[in-house]
C-alpha positions in Angstrom: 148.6 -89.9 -127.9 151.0 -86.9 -128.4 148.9 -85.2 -131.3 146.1 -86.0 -129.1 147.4 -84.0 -126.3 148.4 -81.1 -128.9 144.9 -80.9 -129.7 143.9 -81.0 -126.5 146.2 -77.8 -125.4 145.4 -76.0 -128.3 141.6 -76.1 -127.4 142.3 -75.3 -123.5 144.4 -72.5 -124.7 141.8 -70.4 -126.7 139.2 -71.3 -123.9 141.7 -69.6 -121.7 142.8 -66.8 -123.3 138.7 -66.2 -123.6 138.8 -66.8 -119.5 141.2 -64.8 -118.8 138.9 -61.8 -121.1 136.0 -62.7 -119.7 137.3 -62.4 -116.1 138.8 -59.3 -116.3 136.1 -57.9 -118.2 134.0 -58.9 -115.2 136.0 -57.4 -112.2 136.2 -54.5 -114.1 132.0 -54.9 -114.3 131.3 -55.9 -110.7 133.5 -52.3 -109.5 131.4 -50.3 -112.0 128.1 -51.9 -110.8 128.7 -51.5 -107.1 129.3 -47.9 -107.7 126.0 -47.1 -110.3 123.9 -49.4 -108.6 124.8 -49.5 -105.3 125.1 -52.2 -102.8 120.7 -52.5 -102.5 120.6 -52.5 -106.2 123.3 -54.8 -107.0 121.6 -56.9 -104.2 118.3 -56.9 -105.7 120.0 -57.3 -108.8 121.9 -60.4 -107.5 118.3 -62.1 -106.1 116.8 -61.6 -109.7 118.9 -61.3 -111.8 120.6 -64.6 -110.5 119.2 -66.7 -113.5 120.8 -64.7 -115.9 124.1 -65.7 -114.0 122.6 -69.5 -113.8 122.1 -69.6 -118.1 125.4 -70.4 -118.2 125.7 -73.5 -116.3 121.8 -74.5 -118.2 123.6 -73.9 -121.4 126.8 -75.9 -120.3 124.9 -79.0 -118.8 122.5 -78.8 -121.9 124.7 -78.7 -124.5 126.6 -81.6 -122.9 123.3 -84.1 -123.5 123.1 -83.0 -127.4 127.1 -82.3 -127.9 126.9 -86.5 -126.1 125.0 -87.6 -128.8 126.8 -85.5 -131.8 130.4 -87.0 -130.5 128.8 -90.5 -130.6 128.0 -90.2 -134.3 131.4 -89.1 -134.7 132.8 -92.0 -132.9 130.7 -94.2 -134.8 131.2 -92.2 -138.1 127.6 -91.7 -138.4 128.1 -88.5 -139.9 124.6 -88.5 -141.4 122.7 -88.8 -138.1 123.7 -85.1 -137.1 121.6 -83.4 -139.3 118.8 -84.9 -137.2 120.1 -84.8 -133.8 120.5 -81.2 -134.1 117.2 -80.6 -136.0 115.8 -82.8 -132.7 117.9 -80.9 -130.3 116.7 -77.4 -131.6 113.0 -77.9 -131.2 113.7 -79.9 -127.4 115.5 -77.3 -126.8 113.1 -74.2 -128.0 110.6 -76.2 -126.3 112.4 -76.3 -123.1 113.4 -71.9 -123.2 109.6 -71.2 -123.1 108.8 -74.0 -120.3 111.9 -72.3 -118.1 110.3 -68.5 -118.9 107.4 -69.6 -118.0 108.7 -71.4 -114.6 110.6 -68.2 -113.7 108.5 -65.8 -114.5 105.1 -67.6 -112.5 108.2 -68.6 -109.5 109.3 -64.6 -109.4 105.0 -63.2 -109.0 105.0 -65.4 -106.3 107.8 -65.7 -104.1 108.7 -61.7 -105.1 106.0 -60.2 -102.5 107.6 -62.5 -99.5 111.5 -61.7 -100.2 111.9 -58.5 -98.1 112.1 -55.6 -100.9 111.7 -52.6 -100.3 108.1 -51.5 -102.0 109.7 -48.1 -103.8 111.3 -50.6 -105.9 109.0 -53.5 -107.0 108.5 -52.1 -110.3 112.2 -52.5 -111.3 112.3 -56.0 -109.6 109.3 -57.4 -112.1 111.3 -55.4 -114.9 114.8 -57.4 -113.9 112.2 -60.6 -113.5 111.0 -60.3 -117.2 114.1 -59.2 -119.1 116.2 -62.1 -116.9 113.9 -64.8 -118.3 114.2 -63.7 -121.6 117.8 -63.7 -121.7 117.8 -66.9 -120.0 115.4 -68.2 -123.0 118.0 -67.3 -125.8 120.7 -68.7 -124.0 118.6 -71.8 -124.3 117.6 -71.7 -127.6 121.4 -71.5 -128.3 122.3 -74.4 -127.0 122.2 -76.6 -130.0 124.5 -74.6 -132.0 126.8 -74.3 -128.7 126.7 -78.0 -128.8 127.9 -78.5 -132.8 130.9 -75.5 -132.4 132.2 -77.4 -129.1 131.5 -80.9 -130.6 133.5 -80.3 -133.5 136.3 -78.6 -131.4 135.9 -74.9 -132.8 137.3 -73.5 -129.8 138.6 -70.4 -131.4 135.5 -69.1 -132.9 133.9 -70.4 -129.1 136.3 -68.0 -127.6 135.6 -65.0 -129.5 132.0 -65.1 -129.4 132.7 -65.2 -125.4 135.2 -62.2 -125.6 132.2 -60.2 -127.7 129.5 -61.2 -125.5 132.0 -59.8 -122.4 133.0 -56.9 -124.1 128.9 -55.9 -124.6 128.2 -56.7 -121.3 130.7 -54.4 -120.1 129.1 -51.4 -122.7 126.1 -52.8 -121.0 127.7 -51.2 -117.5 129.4 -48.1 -118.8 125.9 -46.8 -120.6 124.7 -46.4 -117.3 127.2 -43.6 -116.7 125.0 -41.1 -118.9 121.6 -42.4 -116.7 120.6 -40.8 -113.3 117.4 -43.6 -112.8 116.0 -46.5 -113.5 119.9 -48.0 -113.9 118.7 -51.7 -112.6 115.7 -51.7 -115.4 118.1 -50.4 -117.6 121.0 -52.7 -117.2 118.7 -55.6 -117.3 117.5 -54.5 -120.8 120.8 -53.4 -121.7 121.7 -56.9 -121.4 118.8 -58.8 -122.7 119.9 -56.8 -125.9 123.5 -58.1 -126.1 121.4 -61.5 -125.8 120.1 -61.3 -128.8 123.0 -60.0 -130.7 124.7 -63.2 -129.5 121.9 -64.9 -130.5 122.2 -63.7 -134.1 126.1 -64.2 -134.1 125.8 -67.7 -133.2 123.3 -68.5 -135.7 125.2 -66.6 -138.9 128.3 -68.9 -138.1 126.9 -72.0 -137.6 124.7 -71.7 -141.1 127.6 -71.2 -142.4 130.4 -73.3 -140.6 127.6 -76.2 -140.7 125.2 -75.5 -143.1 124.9 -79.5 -143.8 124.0 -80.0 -140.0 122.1 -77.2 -139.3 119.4 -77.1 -142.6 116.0 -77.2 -141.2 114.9 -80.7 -141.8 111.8 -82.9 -141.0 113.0 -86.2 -138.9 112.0 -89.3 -140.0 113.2 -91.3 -137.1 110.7 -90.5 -133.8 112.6 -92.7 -131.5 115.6 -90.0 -131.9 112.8 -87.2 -130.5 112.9 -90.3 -127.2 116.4 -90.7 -127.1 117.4 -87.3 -127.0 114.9 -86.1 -124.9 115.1 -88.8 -122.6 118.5 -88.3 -121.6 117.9 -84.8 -121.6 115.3 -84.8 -119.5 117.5 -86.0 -117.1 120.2 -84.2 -117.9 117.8 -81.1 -116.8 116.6 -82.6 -113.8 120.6 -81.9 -112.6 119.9 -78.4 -114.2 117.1 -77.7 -112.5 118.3 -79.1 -109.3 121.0 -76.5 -109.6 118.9 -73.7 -110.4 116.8 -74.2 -107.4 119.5 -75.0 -104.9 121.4 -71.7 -106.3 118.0 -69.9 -106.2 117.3 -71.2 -102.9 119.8 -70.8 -101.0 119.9 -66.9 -102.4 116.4 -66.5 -101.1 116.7 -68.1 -98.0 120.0 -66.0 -97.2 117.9 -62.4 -98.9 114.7 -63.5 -96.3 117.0 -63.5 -93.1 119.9 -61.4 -93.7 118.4 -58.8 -96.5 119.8 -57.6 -99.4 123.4 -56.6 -98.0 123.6 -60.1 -96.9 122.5 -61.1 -100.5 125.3 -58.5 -101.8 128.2 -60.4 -100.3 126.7 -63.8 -102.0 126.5 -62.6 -105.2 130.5 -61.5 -104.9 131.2 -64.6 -103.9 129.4 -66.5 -106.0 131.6 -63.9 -108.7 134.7 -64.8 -107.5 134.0 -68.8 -107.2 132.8 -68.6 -111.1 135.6 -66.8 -111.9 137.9 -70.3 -110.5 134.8 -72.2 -112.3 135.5 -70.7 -116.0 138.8 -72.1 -115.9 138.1 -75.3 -114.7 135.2 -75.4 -116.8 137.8 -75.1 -119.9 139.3 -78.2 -118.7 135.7 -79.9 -118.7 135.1 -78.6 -122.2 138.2 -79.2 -123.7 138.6 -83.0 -122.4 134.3 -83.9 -123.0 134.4 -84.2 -126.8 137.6 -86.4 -126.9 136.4 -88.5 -124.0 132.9 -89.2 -125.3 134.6 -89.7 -129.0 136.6 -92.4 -127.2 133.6 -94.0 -125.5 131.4 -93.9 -129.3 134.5 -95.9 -130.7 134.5 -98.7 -127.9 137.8 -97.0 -126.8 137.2 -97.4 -122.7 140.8 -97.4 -122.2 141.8 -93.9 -124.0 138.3 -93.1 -121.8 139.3 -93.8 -118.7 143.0 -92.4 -119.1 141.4 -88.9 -120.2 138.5 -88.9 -117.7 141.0 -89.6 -114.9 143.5 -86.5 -116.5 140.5 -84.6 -116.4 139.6 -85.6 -112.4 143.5 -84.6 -111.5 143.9 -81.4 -113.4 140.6 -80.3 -112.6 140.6 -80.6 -108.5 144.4 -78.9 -109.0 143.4 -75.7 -110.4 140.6 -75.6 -107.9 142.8 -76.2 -105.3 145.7 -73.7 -105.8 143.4 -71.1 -107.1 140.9 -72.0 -104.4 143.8 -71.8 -102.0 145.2 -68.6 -103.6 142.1 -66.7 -102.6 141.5 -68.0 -99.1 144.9 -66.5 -98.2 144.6 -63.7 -100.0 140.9 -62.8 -100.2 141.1 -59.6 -97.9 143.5 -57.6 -99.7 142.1 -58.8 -103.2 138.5 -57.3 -102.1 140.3 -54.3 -100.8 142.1 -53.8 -104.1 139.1 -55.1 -106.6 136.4 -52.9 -104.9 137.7 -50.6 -102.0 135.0 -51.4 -99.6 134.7 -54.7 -98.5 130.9 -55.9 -97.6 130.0 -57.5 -94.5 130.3 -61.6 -94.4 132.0 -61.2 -98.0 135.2 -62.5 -96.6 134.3 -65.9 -94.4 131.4 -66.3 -97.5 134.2 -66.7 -100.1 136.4 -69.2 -97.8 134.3 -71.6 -97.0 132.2 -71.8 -100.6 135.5 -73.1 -102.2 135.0 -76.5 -99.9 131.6 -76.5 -101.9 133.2 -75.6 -105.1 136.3 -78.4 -104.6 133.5 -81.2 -103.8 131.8 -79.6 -107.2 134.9 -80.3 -109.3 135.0 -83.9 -108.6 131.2 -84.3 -109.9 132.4 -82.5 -113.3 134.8 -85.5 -114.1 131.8 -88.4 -112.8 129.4 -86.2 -114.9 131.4 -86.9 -118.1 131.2 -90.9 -117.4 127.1 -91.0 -117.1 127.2 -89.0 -120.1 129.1 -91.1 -122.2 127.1 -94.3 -120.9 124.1 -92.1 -121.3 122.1 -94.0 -117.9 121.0 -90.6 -116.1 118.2 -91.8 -114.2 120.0 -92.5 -110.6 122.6 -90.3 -111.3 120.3 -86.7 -111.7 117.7 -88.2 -108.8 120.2 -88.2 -106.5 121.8 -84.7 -107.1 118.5 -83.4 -107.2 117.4 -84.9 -103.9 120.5 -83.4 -102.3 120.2 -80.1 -103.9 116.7 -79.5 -102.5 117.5 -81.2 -99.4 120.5 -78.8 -99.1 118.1 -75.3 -99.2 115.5 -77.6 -97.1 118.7 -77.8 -94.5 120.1 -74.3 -94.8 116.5 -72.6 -94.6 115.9 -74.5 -91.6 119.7 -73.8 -89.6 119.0 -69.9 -90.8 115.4 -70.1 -88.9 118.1 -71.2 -85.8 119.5 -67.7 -85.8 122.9 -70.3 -87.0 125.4 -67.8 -88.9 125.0 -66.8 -92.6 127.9 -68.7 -94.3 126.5 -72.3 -92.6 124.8 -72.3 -96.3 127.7 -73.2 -98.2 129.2 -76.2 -95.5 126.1 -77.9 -96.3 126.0 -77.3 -99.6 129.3 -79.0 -99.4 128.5 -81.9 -97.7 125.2 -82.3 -99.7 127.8 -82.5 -103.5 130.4 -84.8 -101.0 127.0 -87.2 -100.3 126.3 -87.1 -104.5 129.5 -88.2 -105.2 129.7 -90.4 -102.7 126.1 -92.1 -104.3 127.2 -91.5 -107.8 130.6 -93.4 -107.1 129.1 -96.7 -105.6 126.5 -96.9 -108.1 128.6 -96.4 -110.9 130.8 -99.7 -109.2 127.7 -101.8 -109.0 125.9 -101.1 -111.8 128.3 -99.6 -114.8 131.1 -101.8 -114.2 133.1 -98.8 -112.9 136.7 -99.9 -111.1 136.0 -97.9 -108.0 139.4 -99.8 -106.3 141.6 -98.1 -109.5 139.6 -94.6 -109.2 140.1 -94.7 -105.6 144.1 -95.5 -105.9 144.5 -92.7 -108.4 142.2 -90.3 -107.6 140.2 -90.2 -104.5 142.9 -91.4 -101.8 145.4 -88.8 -103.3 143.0 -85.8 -103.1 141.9 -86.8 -99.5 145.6 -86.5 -98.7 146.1 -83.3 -100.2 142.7 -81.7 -98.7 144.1 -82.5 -95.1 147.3 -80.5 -96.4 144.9 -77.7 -97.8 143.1 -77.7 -94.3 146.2 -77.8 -92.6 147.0 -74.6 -94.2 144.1 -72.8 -93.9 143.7 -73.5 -90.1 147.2 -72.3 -89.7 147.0 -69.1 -91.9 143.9 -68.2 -90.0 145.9 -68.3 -86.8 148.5 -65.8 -88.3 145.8 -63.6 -89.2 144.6 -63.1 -85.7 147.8 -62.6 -84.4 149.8 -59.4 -84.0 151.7 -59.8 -87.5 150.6 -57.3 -90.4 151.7 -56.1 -93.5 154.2 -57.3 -95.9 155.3 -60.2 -93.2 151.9 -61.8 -93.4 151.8 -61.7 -96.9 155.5 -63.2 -97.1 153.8 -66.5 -94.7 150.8 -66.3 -97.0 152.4 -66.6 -100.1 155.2 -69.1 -99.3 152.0 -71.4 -97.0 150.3 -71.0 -101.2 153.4 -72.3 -102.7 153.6 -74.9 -100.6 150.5 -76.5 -101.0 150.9 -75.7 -104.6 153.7 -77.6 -104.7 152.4 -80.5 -102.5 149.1 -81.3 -104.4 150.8 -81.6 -107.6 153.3 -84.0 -106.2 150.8 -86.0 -104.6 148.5 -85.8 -107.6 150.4 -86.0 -110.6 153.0 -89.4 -111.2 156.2 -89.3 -113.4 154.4 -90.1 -116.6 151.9 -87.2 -116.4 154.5 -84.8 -115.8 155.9 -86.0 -118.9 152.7 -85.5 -120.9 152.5 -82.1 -119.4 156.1 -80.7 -119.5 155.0 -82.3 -124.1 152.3 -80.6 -124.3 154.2 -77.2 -123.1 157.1 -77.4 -125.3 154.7 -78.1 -128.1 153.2 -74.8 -127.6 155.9 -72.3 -127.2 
């Protein structure tokens, strides 16, 4: 288990030294945008644009079905199965890029007209529209060679293509410096460029990292075609149901609050991905081995690691989660001078949304490695749509702007709630153990989190200022810190923790 858990810390440490890039690489970004563009622009930018955002969470939940299927055969030792799985995966997967492009680009001609722009610039919002879902098409396309680098655990060649693509899309944001006009257009091609250079990076590594998996080859066995793009297909339908809830919600918010409105969502949404990336690290790091385990028959080494992965994931989510409740003002004020309007109470209350999130990541990884989707992505999609269906109708009320992310909130509580009980009845899943180790211990801690919050809001409208409020915020911080991981983490995992470390120094 020790060499296990050296593996394991060696992957999560490139993938966040590349998170720790990528995020600064885009604060630096979202400063330099605000300024070029300006708050409409970066709005407008942040309405369309928003799938460009969303191709990263496609490409993570896609490569997951094929990456599912490649860590199987390694389980099993089936190492001549890959060659077709990816050959399979590639031409699902082409298939799928033109299908989105085609869904975006039809979705964006009609609900464009209805979403309150200005009419002085429509012709930059079909420009963003087009150069968005083309981007979003090569992200798709490279999802099969996504899925063989992460499958096979090359996380340091996985964290330098993410520093380069970063670094491009910040050149992306300094060329508009030398343009006077047309900066959205531009920024949108700017970017769709960088796509394809990523695009042709990918593809030179991979034919030559795994030129034995990745040869083009005709496949023989037509059931694979079912198989993988069965599970898949489901495996979408939770994309999809993501994409239109994120979408959604954005135009709902853009329809009744306009594009400054839609400016403070898009920070937000900036600053909860930028808590996502490292969690996601966690996800990445932890799927191969778990799903390896599963392909073996090893459902103890499984469950040990998909539990690890349910604990370390809702901790990072809460201490960084709580780190920016209590300190969100001055890091806007410091990060971009001005702060929008709504930016502040938007960014506090999405992290309830993002903490119910994290506990869907870990139940995610267990329908994967069973591979019985069905239930599963028809109940997240449900609640996803249901979730705009709710917000569109409380915004129609005249209710305030940040109701949106409370019920998206509740609507990912509800999924897990579903996901949990089915999983009991129907997958043999030990909900009484999973509720001992996991779930009763992070309902504790959340009242704690609460607690905090509630009371730190109460210092906040009270006479006390400066560098005495930040003293009470950061010692509230460490406490809760300190009191999740207590109540999370037992003796034996602070031992496999405090191993891991000493490995690595």
């Amino acid at each position: 288990m020790s060499s296990s858990n050296s593996g394991l810390a060696r992957n999560a440490i490139f993938l966040y030294c590349r998170s720790i890039v990528s995020l600064l690489i885009s604060l630096i970004s979202v400063r330099f945008l605000l300024k070029y563009l300006g708050i409409d622009d970066y709005g407008l930018y942040g309405l369309i644009g928003s799938i460009v955002g969303i191709v990263e969470t496609l490409k993570g939940l896609l490569s997951s079905s094929l990456q599912r299927f490649i860590n199987i055969s390694r389980g099993t030792n089936n190492h001549d199965s890959i060659l077709d799985i990816f050959n399979v995966g590639l031409r699902l997967h082409i298939g799928f890029a033109l299908f989105l492009i085609s869904i975006s680009l039809i979705a964006g001609l009609i609900f464009i007209p209805i979403l309150n722009i200005p009419e002085n610039q429509l012709r930059q919002t079909y420009i963003v529209l087009i150069c968005s879902s083309a981007t979003m098409g090569l992200g798709i396309i490279t999802v099969p060679y996504d899925s063989l680098i992460i499958a096979f655990e090359r996380f340091k060649a996985y964290a330098y293509f993410s520093i380069l693509y970063s670094i491009l899309k910040l050149i992306c944001v300094i060329i508009l410096i030398f343009f006077d006009s047309w900066r959205l257009s531009l920024y949108s091609v700017f970017l769709l460029i960088a796509a394809v250079i990523m695009r042709l990076v990918s593809l030179i590594y991979c034919k030559k990292e795994f030129y034995n998996y990745t040869r083009v080859n005709r496949v023989a066995d037509k059931t694979l075609y079912q198989q993988i793009g069965k599970f898949a297909g489901w495996k979408s339908l939770g994309t999809i149901s993501a994409t239109l809830q994120a979408s959604g919600i954005n135009f709902a918010l853009n329809i009744f609050g306009g594009l400054a409105v839609n400016t403070a969502r898009t920070i937000t949404y900036q600053v909860m991905n930028a808590v996502n990336i490292l969690i996601w690290n966690i996800n990445t790091a932890f799927s191969p081995r778990c799903i390896t385990a599963f392909g073996r028959g090893d459902k103890v080494s499984f469950y040990e690691m998909m539990y690890l992965m349910s604990k370390i994931t809702f901790l990072l989510n809460a201490f960084l989660g709580l780190g920016i409740i209590l300190f969100i003002p001055s890091i806007l004020l410091i990060w971009l001078g001005e702060i929008p309007l709504y930016t502040i109470s938007f960014i506090r209350l999405i992290f309830f949304y993002s903490i119910m999130k994290s506990l869907q990541d870990s139940i995610d990884v267990l329908y994967t490695a069973v591979g019985k989707l069905k239930f599963y992505q028809t109940i997240t999609f449900i609640f996803c749509i249901l979730s705009v269906a709710i917000s569109y109708l409380f915004l129609s009320l005249n209710t305030e702007f940040y109701i949106v992310f409370i019920i998206m909130g509740i609507a990912e509580m509800i999924i897990v709630t579903c996901s949990l009980i089915y999983a009991k009845i129907y997958l043999e899943f030990n909900l009484k153990d999973y509720w001992n180790k996991i779930l009763s211990k992070i309902s504790i801690s959340l009242l704690i989190l609460i607690g905090i919050c509630i009371f730190n809001y109460k210092i906040e409208q009270s006479e006390l200022q400066g560098f005495t409020l930040m003293i009470i915020s950061g010692t509230l911080w460490l406490f809760g810190g300190l009191s999740t991981c207590l109540i999370m983490l037992n003796k034996h995992e602070y031992q496999q923790l405090l191993t891991i470390i000493k490995k690595k120094r």
